[in-house]
Backbone as a printed PyTorch tensor [residue, N CA C, xyz], in Angstrom:
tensor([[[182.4080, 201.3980,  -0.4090],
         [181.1320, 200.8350,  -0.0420],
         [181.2100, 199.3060,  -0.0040]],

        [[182.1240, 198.9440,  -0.7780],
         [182.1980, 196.8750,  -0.5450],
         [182.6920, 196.7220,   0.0420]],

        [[183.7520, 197.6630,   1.2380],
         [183.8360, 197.4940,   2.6820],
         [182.7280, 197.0140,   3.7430]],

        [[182.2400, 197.7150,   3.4350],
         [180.9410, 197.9910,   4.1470],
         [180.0950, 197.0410,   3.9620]],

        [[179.5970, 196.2520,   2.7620],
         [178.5310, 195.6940,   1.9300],
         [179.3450, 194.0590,   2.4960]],

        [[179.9360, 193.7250,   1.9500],
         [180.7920, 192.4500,   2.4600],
         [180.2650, 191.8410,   4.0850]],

        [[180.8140, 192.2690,   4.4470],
         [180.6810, 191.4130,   6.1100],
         [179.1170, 191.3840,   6.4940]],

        [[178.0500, 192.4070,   5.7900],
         [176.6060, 192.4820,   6.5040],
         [175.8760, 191.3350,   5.3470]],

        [[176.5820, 190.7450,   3.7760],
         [176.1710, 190.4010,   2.9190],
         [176.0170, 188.6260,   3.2380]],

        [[174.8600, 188.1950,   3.0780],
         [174.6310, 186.7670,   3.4050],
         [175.8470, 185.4460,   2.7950]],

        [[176.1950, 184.3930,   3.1530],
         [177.4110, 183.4510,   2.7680],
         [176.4960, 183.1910,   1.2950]],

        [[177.6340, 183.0850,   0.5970],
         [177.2290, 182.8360,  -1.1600],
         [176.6230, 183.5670,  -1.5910]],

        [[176.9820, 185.4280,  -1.2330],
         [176.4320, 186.5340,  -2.0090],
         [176.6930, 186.8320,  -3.3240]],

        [[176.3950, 187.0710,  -4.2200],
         [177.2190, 187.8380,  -5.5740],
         [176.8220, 188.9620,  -5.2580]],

        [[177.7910, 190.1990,  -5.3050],
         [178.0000, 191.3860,  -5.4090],
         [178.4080, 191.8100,  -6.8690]],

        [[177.5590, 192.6700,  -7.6120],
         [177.6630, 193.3270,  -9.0500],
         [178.1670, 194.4990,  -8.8490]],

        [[179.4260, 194.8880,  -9.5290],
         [179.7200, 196.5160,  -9.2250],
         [179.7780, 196.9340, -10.5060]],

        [[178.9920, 198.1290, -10.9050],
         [178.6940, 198.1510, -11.8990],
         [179.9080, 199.4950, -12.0710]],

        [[179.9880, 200.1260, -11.1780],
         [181.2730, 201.3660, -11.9230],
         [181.0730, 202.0640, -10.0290]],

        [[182.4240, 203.0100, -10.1560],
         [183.4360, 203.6690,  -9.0740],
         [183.0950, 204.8350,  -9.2480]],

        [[182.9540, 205.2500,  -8.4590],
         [183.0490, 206.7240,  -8.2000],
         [184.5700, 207.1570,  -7.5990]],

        [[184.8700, 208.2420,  -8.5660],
         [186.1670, 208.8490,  -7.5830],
         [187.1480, 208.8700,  -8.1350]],

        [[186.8070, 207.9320,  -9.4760],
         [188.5200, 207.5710, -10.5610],
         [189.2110, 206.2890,  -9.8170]],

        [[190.0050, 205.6750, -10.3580],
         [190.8800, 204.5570, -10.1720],
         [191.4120, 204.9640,  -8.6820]],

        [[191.1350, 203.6540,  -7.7510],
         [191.7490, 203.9110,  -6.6700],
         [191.6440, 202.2110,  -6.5100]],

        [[192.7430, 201.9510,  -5.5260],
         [193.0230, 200.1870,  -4.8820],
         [191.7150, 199.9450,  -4.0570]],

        [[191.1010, 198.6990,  -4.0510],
         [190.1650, 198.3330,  -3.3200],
         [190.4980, 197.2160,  -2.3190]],

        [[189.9060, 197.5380,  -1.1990],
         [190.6620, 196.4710,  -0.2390],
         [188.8630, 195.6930,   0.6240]],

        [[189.2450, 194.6380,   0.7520],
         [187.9120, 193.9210,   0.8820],
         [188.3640, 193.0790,   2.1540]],

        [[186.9050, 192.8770,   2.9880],
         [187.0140, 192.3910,   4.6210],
         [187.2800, 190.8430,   3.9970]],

        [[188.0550, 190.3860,   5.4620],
         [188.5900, 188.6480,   4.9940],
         [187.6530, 187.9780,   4.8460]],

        [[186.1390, 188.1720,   5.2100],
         [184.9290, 187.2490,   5.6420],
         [184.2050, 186.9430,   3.9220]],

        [[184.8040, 188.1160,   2.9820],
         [184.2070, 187.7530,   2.1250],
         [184.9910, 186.0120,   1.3690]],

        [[186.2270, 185.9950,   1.6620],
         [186.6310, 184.3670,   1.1860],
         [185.8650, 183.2360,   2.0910]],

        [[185.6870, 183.5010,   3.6340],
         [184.9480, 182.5440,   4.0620],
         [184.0370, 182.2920,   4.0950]],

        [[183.0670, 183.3100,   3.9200],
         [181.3770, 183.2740,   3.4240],
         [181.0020, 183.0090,   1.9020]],

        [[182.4000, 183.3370,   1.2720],
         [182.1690, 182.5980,  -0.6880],
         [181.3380, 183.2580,  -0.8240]],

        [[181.7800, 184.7170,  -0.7800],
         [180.9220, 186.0920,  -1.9330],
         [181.8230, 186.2870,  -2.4670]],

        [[181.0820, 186.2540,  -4.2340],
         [181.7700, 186.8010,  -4.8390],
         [181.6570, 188.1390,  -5.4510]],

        [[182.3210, 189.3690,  -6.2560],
         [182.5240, 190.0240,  -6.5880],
         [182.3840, 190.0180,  -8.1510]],

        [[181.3510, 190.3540,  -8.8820],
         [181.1400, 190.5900, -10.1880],
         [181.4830, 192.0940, -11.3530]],

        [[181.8160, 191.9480, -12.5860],
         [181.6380, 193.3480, -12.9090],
         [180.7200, 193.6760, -13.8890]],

        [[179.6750, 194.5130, -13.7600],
         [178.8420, 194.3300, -14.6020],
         [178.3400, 195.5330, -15.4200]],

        [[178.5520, 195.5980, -16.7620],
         [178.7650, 196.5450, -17.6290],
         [177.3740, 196.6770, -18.8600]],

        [[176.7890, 197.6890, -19.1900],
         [175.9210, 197.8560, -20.1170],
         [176.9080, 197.5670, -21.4340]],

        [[177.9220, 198.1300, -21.7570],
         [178.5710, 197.9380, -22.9140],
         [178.5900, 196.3150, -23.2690]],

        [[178.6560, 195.4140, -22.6080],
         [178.8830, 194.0410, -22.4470],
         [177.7660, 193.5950, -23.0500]],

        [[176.5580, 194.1400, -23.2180],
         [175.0680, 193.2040, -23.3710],
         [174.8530, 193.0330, -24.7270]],

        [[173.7470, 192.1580, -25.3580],
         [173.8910, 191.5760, -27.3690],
         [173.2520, 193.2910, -27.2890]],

        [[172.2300, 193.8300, -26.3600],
         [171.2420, 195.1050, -26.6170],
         [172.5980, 196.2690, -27.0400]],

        [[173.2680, 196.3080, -26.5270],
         [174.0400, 197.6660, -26.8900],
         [174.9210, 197.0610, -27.8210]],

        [[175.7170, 195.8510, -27.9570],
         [176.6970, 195.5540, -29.1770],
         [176.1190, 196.0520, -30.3680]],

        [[174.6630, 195.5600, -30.6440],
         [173.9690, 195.4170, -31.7560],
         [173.7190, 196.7200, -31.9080]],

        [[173.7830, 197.1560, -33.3010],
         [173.0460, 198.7580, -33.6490],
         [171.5170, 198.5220, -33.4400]],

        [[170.8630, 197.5480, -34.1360],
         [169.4310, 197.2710, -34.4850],
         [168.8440, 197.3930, -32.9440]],

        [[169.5710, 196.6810, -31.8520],
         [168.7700, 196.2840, -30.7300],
         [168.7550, 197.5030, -30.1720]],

        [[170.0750, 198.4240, -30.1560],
         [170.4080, 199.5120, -29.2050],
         [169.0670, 200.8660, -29.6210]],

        [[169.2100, 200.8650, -30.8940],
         [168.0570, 201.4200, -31.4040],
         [167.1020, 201.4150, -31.0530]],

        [[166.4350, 200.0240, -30.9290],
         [165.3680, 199.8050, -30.3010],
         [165.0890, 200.3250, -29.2020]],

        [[166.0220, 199.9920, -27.7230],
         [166.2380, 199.9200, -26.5640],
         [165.9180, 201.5830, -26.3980]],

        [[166.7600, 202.0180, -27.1990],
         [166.7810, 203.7070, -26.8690],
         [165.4260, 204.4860, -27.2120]],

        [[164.7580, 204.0450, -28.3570],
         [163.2480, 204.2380, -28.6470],
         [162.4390, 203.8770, -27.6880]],

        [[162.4410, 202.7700, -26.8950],
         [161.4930, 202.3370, -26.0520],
         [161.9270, 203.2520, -24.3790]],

        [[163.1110, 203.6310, -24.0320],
         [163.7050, 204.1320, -23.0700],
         [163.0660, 205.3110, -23.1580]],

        [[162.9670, 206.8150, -24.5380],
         [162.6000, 207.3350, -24.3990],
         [160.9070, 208.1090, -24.8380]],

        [[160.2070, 206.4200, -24.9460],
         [158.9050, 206.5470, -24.4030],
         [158.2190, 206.6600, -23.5940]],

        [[159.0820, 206.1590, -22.3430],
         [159.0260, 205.5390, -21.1640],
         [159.6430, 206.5990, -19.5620]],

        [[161.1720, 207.2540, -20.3600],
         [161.2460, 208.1720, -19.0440],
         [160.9050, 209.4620, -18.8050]],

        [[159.9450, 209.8590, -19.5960],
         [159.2520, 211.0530, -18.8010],
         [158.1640, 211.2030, -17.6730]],

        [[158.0010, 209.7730, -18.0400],
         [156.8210, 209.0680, -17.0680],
         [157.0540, 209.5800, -15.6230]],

        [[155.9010, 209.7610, -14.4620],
         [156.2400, 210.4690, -12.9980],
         [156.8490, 209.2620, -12.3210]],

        [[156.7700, 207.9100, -12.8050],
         [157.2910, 206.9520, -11.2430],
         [158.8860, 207.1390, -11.9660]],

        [[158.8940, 207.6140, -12.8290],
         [160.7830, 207.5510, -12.8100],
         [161.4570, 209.1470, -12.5900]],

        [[160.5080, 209.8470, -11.7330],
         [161.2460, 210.6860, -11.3530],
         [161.0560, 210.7660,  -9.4850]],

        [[161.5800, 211.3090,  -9.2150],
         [161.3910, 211.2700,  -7.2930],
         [162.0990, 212.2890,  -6.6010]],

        [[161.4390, 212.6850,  -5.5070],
         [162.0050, 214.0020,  -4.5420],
         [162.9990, 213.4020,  -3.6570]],

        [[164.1400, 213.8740,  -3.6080],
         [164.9610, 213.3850,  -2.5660],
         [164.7750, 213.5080,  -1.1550]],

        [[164.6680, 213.3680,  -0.2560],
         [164.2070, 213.4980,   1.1710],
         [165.4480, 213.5520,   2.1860]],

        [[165.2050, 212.4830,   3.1170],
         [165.4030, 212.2360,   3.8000],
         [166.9360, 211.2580,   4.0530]],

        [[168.4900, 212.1900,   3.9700],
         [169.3200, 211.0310,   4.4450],
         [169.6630, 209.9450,   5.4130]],

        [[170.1140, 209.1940,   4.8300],
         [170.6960, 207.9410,   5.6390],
         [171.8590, 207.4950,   5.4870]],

        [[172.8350, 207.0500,   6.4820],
         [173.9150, 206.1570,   6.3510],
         [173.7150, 204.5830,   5.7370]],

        [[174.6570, 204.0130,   5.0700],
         [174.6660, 202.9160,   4.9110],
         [174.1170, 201.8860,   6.3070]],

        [[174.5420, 202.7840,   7.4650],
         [174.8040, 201.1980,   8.4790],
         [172.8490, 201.8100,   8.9700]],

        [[172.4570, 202.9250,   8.4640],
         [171.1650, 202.5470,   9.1950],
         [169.5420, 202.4230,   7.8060]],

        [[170.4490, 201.1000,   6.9790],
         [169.8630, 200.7790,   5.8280],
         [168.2440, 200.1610,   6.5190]],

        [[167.8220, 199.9150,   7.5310],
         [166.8110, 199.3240,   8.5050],
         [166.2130, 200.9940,   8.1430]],

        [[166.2260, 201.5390,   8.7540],
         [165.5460, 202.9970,   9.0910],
         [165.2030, 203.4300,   7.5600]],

        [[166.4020, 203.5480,   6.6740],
         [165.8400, 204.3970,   5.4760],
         [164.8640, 203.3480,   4.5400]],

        [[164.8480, 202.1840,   4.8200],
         [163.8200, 200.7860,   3.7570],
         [162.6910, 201.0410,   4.4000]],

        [[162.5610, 201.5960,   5.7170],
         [161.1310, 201.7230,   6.4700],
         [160.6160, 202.9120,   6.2800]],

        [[161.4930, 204.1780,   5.6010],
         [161.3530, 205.2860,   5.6690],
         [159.7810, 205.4560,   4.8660]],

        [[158.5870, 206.3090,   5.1080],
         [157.8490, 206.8500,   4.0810],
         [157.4440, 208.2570,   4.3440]],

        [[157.8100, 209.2080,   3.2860],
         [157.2150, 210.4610,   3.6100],
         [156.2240, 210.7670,   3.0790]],

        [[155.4390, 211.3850,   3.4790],
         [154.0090, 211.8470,   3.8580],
         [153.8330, 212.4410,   2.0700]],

        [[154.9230, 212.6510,   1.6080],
         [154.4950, 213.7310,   0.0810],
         [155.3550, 212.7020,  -0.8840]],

        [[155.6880, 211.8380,  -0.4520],
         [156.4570, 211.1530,  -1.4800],
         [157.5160, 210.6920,  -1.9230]],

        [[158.3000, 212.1370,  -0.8080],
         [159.4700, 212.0850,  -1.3260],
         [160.6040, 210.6080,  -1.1270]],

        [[161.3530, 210.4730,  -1.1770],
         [162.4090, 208.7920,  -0.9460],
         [163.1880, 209.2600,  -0.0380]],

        [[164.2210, 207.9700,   0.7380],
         [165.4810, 208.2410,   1.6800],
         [166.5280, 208.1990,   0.5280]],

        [[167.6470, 208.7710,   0.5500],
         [168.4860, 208.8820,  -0.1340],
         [170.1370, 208.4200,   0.5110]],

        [[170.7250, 207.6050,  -0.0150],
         [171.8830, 207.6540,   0.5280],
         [172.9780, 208.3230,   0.5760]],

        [[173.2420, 208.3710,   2.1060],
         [174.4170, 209.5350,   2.5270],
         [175.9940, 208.9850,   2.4640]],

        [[176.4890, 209.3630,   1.4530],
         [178.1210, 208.3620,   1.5290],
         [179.2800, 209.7180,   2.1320]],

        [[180.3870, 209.6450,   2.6540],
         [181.1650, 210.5310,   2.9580],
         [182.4700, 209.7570,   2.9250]],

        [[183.6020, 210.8760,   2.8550],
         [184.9170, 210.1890,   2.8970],
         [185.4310, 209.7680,   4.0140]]])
């Protein structure tokens, strides 16, 4: 997907990848990302003072599960889309609620 994400991504993007799907594999990235100066971040929950800390994580996890049974954090899947027709699925609205969902393939 940072194939993909790179060349459509504005000059002086930061890109956060937070984790891979698929297991360890080589990543190969379009040349435009050195000339447009995006960079590539990695960004990890384990990393934050909230999860180092017992006291905070505690917290975090008490307040998390006050919070996700709630209906806006659940959603009907709908309607797929490709990455390249990210225009169509941001405009998408269905009539009952449901969301566009993204379609990835090998």
């Amino acid at each position: 997907m940072l194939s993909q994400l790179i060349p459509v991504s504005p000059s002086g993007s930061t890109i956060f990848a937070y984790g891979f799907l698929g297991g360890p594999a080589p990543a190969a990235f379009h040349n435009s990302m050195l000339t447009k100066g995006i960079t590539i971040k990695g960004f990890s929950n384990f990393q934050t003072e909230a999860v180092q800390n017992p006291e905070q994580l505690a917290e975090a996890l008490d307040e998390i599960s006050r919070l996700i049974h709630l209906p806006f954090f659940k959603f009907k899947a709908d309607q797929l889309f490709a990455l390249e027709d990210i225009d169509a699925a941001l405009a998408y609205v269905a009539a009952d609620g449901s969301k566009a969902v993204s379609q990835t393939g090998n």
